[in-house]
N, C-alpha and C positions, 0 to 999 in steps of 0.2 A: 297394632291398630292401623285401619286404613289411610295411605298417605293422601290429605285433601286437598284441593286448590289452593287453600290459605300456604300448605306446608310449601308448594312445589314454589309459591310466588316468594317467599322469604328465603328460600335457598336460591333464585334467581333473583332477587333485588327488583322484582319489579308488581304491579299492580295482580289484585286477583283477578281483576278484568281482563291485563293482557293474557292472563295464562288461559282464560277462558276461552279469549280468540282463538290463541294457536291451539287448545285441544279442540275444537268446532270446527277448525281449518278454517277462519277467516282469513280473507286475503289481505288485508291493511294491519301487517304486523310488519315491523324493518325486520328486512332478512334477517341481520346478527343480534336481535329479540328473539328472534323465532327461534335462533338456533341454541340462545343461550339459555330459554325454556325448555327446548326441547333436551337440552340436555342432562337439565334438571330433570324432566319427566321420569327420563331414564335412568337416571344414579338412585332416583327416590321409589320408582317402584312405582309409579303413580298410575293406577284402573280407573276406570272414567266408570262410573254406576250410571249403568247405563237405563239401567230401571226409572232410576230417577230424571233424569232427564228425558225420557222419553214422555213420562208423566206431566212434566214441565210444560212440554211442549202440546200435552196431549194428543199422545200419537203410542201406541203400541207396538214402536220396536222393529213388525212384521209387515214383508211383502207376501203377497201371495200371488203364487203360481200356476195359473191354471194350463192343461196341455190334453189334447183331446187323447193319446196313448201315452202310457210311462214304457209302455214296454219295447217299443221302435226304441232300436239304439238312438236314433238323430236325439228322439224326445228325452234320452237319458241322458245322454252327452250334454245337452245344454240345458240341462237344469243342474247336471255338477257343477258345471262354468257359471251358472246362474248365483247359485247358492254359496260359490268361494266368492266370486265378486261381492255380492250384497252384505257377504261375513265383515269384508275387508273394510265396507261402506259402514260395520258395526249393526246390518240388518238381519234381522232373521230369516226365512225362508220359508211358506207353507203353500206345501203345492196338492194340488186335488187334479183330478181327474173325471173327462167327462165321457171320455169313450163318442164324442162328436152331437150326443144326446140333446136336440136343441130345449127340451123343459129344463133339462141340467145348466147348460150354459145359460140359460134367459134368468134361474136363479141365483146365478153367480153374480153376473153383470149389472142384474137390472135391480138387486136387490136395494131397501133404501138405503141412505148414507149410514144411518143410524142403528142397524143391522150389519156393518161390517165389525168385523175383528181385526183386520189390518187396512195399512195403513193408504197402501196403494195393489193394483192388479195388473200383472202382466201378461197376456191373456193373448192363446191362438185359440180363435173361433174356428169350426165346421159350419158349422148347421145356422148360424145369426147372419142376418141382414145389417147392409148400414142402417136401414129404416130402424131395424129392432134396437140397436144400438144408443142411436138420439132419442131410444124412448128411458135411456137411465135415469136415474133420479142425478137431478146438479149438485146434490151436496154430498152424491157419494163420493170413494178415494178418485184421487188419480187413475189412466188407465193407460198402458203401454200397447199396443198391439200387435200379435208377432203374425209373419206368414201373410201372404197373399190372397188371404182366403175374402177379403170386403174392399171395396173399394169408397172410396167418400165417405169413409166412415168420420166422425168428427173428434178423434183421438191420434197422437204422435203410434204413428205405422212405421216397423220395421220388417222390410224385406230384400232379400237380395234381386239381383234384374234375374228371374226366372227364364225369360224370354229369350235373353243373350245367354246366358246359361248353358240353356236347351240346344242354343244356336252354334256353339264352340262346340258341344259335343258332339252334335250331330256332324257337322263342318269335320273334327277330328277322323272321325270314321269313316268319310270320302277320301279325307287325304292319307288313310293307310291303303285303300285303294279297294274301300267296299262298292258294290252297285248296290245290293238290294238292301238298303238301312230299313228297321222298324221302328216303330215307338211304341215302348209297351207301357203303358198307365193311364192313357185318355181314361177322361172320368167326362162326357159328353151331358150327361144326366144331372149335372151338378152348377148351379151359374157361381162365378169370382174362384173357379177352385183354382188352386196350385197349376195342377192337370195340365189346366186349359193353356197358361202360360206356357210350359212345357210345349206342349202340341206345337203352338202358333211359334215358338223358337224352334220347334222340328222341321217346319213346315217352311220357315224362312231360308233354314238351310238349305233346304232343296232349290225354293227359286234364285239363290245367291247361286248357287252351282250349276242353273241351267237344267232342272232336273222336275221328271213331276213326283208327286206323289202317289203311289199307287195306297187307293185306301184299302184293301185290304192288308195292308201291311200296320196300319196304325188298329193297335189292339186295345179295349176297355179294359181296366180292374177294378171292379168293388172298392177291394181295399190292397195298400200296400204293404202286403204282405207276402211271404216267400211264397204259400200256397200260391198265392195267385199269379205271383209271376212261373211256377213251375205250371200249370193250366194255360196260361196266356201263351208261355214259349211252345207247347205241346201244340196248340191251335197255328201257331206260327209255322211249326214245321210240316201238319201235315197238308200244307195250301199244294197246288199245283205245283209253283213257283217259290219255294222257302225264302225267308232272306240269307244274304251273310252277314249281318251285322243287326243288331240289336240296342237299339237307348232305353236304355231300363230307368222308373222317372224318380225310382230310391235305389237302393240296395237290396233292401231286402226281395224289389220284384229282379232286382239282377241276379241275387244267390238262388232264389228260385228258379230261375231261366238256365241256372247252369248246372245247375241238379238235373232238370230236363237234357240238355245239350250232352251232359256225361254218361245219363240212364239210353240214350238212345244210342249211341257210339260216336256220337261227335268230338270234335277238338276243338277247344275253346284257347287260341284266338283261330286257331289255323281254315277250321272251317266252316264257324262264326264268331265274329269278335264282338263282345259286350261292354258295353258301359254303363255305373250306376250311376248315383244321385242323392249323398250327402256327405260322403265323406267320412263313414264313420271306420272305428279302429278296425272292425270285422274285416272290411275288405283286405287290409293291409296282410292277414292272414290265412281269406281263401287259397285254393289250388284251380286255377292261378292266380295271383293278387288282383283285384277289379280296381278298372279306370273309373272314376270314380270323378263327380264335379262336387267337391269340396267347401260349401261356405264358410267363411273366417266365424266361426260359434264363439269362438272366444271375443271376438269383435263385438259379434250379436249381445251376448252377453253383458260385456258392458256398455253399450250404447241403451239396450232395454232399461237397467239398474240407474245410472245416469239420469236418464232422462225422465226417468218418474221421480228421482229423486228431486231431479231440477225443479218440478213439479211441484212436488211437496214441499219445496223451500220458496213457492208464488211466484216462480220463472213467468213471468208475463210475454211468452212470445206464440206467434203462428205455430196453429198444430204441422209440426211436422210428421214429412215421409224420406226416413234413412235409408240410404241404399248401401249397405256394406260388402265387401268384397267377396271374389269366390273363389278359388283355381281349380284348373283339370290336371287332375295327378293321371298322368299318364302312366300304367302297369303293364300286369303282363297279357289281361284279357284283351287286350287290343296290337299290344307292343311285343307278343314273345318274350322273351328275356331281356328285353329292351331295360327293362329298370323301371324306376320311377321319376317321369322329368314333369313336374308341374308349369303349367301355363297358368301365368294369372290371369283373373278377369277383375276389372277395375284396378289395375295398379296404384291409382294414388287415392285408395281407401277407400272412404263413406261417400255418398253423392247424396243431397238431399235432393229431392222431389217436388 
């Protein structure tokens, strides 16, 4: 039979209430309570039904995860990180896909309270406005919001500083001793995108360095995707004036860039060096490994999870804006056989906003 609270509180000597606590994690239990239940918990075998509790509380258990691609490593990478955190939180995970679709997204978000199946939403927008946003209904879940993509939106926003970001990288690629830097992923066509962060940190690097920007060197993509940065880097090379260096604004427009660089007979760093943008495991295994600007996902992760959860337990504070940390793994597309030597960006973690 299953062991209950009653069982675990009379092998601990003490109340069903306090065992209640320390399986709920409340914080007003004396540490050697806490320990001498939990030790119990563990000799007795004791499963929390979580069914029922959820019931209790009237809540259904589940986060859901909305992500405009599953198939970008970044978006898969941190919905694994996602989905281990929320487990550990005893949540479930359901993530959908919108492919950037703004009728898709407007139906996620804005749908009533009473129309949800979980419990809260952690949600990167494309295509939604902060306007679209304040038109949700108020008694729908909680909402977490990932990525840069709205600004003033009226929900707890997680993003890294894209801008400093952009600006390390770029800054990097001066100091191995490139002139002609490009930026490949402006998305110009787009107002609050990512992109644009990116840019304005490409762009800062130059005037910190005393340097202009030549705009034909800063190149559009649709989307981030390899095709496109194998197209982008193609139009790169055949300008007048090619660059030697390349800020590619993912990875995948960096692996694409060097698909080109190798199809044409270049050397990648020797006779442009490249840098991507998120850090995913891929790089670590191209030829050559990509310098890469890294967001802490695991951070992201749980600061997202947390903080809805905070949510859901009537945290009464300011919608916050988290800023969590990044580093520049410096490899071999910049560094030759240099290794991998990471610079951090934000050393001492989260910055709110």
């Amino acid at each position: 039979m299953a062991v209950t609270l009653r069982d675990v509180a009379r092998h601990a000597g003490v109340s069903v209430r306090t065992v209640s606590n320390v399986v709920n994690d409340f914080p007003y239990v004396a540490t050697a309570t806490r320990e001498r239940v939990q030790r119990s918990l563990t000799e007795l075998g004791y499963r929390p039904n979580l069914a029922a509790r959820n019931l209790r509380r009237g809540r259904s258990g589940m986060i859901a995860l909305v992500l405009p691609e599953l198939d970008v490593p970044y978006f898969s990478e941190l919905t694994r990180l996602i989905i281990e955190t929320a487990r550990r939180r005893h949540y479930t995970v359901v993530v959908d896909q919108t492919d950037g679709d703004p009728d898709e997204e407007r139906r996620l978000v804005l749908a009533s309270g009473r129309d949800h199946l979980f419990d809260g939403l952690i949600f990167s927008p494309l295509a939604l406005s902060g306007d679209d946003l304040r038109r949700r209904d108020e008694a729908g879940p909680p909402v977490v919001l990932l990525g840069e993509h709205i600004d003033a939106a009226p929900f707890d926003h997680i993003a890294i500083d894209n801008v400093a970001a952009a600006r390390a990288a770029t800054t990097h690629l001066f100091e191995v001793g490139r002139r002609r830097v490009a930026a490949l992923g402006d998305q110009p066509f787009l107002s609050g995108e990512t992109a644009q962060y990116r840019t304005a940190g490409y762009r800062e690097a130059h005037a910190a360095a005393g340097r202009t920007v030549d705009p034909s060197l800063v190149v559009a993509a649709r989307h981030f995707h390899r095709a496109d940065g194998a197209t982008a880097m193609a139009h790169l090379l055949d300008l007048p004036e090619p660059p030697d260096a390349v800020f590619c604004y993912n990875d995948l427009l960096a692996f694409g860039a060097m698909r080109t660089l190798l199809s044409r007979g270049l050397r990648v760093p020797d006779d442009v060096a490249v840098v991507g943008f998120d850090g995913t495991e891929e790089g670590r295994y191209t030829t050559p490994t990509l310098t890469t600007v890294a967001p802490d996902k695991a951070r992201i992760a749980e600061l997202a999870v947390d903080t809805l959860l905070a949510r859901l337990g009537g945290a009464d504070i300011p919608v916050q804006k988290l800023t969590p940390p990044y580093r520049l793994e410096i490899r071999e597309s910049t560094a030759g056989g240099g290794g991998n030597r990471p610079r951090e960006g934000h050393p001492d973690g989260v910055r709110a906003r």
